[in-house]
C-alpha positions as CSV (number, residue, x, y, z in Angstrom):
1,X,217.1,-208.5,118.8
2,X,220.8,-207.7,117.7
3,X,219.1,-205.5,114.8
4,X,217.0,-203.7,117.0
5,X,220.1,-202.6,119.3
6,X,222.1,-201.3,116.2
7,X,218.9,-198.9,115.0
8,X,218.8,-198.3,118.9
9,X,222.5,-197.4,119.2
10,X,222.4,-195.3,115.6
11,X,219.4,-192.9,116.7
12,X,221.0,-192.3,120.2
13,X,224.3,-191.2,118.0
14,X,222.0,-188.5,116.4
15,X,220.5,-187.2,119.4
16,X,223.8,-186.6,120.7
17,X,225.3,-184.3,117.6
18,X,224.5,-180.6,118.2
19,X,222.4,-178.7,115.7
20,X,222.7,-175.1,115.2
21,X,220.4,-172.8,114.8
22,X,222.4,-170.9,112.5
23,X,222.3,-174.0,110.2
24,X,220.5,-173.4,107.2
25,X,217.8,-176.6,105.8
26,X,219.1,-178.1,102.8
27,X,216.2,-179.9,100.4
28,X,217.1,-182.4,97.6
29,X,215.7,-184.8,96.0
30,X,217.3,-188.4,95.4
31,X,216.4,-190.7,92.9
32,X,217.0,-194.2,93.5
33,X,217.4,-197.8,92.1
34,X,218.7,-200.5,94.0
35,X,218.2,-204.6,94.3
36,X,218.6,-207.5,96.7
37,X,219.3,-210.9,97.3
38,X,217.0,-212.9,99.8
39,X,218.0,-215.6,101.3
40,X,215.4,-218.3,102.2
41,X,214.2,-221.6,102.5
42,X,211.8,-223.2,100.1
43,X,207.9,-222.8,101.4
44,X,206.6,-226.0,102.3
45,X,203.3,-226.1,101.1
46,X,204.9,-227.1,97.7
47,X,204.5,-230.8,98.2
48,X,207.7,-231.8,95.9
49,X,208.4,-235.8,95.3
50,X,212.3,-235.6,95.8
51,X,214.1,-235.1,98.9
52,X,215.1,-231.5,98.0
53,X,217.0,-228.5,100.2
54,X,217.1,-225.3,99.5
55,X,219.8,-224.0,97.4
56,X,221.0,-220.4,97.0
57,X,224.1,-218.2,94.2
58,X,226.9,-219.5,94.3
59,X,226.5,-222.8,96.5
60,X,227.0,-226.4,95.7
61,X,224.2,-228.1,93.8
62,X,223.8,-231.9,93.5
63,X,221.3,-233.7,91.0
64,X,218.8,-234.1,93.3
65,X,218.0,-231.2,94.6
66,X,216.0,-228.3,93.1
67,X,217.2,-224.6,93.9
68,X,215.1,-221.6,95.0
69,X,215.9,-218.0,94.8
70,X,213.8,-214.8,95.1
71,X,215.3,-211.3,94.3
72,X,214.2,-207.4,95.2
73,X,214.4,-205.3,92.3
74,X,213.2,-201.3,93.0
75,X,213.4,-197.7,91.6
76,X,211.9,-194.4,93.7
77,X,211.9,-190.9,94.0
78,X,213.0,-189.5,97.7
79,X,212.6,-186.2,98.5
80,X,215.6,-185.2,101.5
81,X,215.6,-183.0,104.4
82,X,219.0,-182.2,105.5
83,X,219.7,-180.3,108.8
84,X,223.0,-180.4,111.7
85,X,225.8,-179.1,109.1
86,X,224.3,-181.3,106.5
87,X,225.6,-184.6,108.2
88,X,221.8,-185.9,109.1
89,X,219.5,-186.4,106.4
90,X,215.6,-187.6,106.9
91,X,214.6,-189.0,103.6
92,X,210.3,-190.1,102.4
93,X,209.0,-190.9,99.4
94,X,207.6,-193.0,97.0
95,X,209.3,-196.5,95.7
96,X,207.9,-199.4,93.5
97,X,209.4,-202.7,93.9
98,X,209.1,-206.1,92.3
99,X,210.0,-209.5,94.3
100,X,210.9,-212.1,91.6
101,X,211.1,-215.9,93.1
102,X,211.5,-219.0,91.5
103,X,211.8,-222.8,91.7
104,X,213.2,-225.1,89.5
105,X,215.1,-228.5,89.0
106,X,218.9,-227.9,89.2
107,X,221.0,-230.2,86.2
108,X,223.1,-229.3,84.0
109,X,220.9,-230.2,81.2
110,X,217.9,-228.1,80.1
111,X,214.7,-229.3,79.9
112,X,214.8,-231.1,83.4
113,X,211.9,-231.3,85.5
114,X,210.7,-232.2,89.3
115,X,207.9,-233.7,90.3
116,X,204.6,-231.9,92.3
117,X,202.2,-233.9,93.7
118,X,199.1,-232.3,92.9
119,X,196.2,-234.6,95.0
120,X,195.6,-238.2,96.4
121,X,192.3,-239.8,96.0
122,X,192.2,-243.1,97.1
123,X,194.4,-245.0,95.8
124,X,195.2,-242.5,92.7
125,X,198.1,-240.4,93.4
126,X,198.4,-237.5,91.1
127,X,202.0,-235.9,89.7
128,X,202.8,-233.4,87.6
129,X,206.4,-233.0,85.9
130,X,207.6,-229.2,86.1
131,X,210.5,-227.3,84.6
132,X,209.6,-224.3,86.5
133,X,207.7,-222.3,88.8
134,X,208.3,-218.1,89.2
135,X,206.5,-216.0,90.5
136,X,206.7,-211.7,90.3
137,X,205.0,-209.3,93.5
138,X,204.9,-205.8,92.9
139,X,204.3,-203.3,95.6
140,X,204.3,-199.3,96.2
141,X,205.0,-198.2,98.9
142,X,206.6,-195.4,100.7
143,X,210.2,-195.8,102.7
144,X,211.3,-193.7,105.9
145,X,214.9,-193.1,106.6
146,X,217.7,-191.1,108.2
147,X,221.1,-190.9,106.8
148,X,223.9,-189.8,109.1
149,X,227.2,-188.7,106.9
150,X,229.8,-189.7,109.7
151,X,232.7,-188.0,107.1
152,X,232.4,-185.4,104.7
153,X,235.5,-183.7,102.4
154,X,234.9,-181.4,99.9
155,X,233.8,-183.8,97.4
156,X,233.5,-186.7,98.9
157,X,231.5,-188.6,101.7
158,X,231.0,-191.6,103.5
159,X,227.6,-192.5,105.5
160,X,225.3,-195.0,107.2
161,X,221.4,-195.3,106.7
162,X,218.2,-196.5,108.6
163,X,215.4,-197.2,106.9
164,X,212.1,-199.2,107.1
165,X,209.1,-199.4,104.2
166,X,205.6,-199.8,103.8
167,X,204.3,-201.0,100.4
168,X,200.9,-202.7,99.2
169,X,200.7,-204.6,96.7
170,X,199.6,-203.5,93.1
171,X,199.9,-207.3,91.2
172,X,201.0,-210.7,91.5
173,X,201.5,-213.2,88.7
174,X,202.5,-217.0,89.2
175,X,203.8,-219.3,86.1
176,X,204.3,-222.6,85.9
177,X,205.9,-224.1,83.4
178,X,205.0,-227.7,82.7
179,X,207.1,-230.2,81.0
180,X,204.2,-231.2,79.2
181,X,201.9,-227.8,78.0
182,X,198.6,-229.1,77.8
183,X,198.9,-229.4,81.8
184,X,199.1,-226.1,82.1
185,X,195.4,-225.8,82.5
186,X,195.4,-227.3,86.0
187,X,197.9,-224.0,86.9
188,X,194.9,-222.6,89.3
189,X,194.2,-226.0,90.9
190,X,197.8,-226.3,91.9
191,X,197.9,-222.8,93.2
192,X,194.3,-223.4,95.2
193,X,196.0,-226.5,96.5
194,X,199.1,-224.8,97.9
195,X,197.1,-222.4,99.4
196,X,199.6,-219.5,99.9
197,X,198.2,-216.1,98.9
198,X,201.0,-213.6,98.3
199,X,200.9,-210.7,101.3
200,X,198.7,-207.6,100.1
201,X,201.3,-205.8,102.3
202,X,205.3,-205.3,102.5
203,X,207.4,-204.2,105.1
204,X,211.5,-204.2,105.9
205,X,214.1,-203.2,107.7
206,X,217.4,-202.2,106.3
207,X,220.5,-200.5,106.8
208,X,223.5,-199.4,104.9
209,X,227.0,-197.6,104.3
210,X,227.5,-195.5,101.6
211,X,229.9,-192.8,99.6
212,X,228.8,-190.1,98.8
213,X,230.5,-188.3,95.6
214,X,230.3,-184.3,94.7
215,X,230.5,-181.1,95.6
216,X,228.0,-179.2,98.5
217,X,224.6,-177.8,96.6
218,X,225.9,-179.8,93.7
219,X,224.3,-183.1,92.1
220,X,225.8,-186.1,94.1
221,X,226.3,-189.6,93.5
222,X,225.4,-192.4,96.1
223,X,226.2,-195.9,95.8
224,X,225.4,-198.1,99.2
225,X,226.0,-201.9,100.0
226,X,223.2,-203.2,102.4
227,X,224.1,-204.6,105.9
228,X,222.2,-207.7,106.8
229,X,218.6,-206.6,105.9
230,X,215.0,-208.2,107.2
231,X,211.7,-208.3,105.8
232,X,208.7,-208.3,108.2
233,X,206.0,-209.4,107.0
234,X,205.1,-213.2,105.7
235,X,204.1,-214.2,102.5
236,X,205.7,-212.2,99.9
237,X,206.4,-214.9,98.0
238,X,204.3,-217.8,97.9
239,X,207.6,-219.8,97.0
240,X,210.3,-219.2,99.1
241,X,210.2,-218.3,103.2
242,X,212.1,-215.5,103.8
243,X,214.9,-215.1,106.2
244,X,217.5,-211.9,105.3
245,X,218.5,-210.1,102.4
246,X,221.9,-207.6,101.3
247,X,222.0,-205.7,98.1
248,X,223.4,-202.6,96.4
249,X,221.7,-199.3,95.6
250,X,222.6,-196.2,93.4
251,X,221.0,-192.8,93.5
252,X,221.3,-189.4,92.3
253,X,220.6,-186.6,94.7
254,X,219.6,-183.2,92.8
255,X,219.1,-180.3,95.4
256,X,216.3,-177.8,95.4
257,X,217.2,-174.1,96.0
């Protein structure tokens, strides 16, 4: 709910700033690449032997856990609509993004492995040793934002932005590495075991602060941290459960006369 206030609070800021009808529409067109961290918890349909948690960058690992991480990677073209002044821009376009997940065995040795159980029949229970499981989603889709430049010198700027996205999914492609190859024919039988299908569709919610570098009608340069960010739909990755993600993106806005 706290996310919903601050879009809440943001849009009833714009509504409030006066636009003049003697302001002239500004048109540019941004191109973008950016990527994220997710943070998560490892899916539990993976039916791993060891007692294991979910591990993320930069925290403590012991030997007996495995760690999990799962990544946004994109690059776009945004064509933007700039009106009050030139302090609100409304931004569309088209983006392609990859999520990247993966699961492995943390050590400090290479070659390590977990185990999966794979079945139980009967009395037989069935293992198989793995280095490592990753897993890339790619999606296009097409984002919706508003950009609100809150100061503005002559060459210089400093913003926040709304956003949300809509992307379906264009490919999917899960490995799994086994310590020993000729396993690797049972791949699809582990997969039809775990039963998670990654999401044909992609949706989030972001927002950011930005600067914003050069002159008025002029190429600029945008680099942008992300605030606390959410992704809202399930099953994007059939490895790790999502909860939220921060990031960094760079674009280069070239305006249209």
């Amino acid at each position: 709910m706290k996310r919903n206030y601050l879009f809440l609070i943001f849009f009833l800021s714009i509504k409030a700033i006066p636009v003049q009808s003697q302001d002239s529409n500004n048109f540019a067109i941004n191109f973008e690449v950016g990527s994220g961290i997710v943070m998560g918890e490892l899916n539990k349909n993976w039916n791993v032997r060891q007692d294991v948690g979910s591990n993320y960058y930069y925290s403590d690992y012991n030997s007996n856990s495995l760690y999990t991480d799962m990544t946004i990677a994109y690059f776009g073209i945004k064509p933007e609509f700039t009106f009050a002044y030139n302090k609100i821009g409304v931004i569309t376009g088209l983006r392609f993004t990859r999520i990247n997940s993966n699961m492995a065995k943390y050590s400090a040795s290479e070659g390590d492995y977990f185990y999966l159980l794979n079945k139980v029949d009967g009395n037989n229970t069935e293992y198989f040793r793995i280095n490592n499981i990753s897993q890339d989603n790619d999606y296009l889709g097409f984002p919706f934002e508003i950009r609100y430049i809150f100061y503005q010198s002559r060459t210089f700027g400093l913003y926040f932005k709304a956003g949300t996205e809509i992307n379906f999914k264009l490919n999917s492609k899960t490995d799994i590495q086994f310590l020993n190859e000729p396993m690797e024919t049972y791949q699809n039988e582990i997969l039809e075991n775990v039963g998670v299908t990654p999401n044909p569709i992609y949706s989030s919610v972001y927002s950011s602060i930005g600067i914003k570098i050069g002159k008025r009608n002029r190429v600029n340069y945008n680099f942008e941290i992300f605030l606390p960010s959410y992704i809202r739909t399930p099953d994007n990755s059939s490895i790790v459960v999502p909860n939220s993600y921060s990031g960094f993106q760079f674009s280069v806005q070239v305006p249209v006369k």
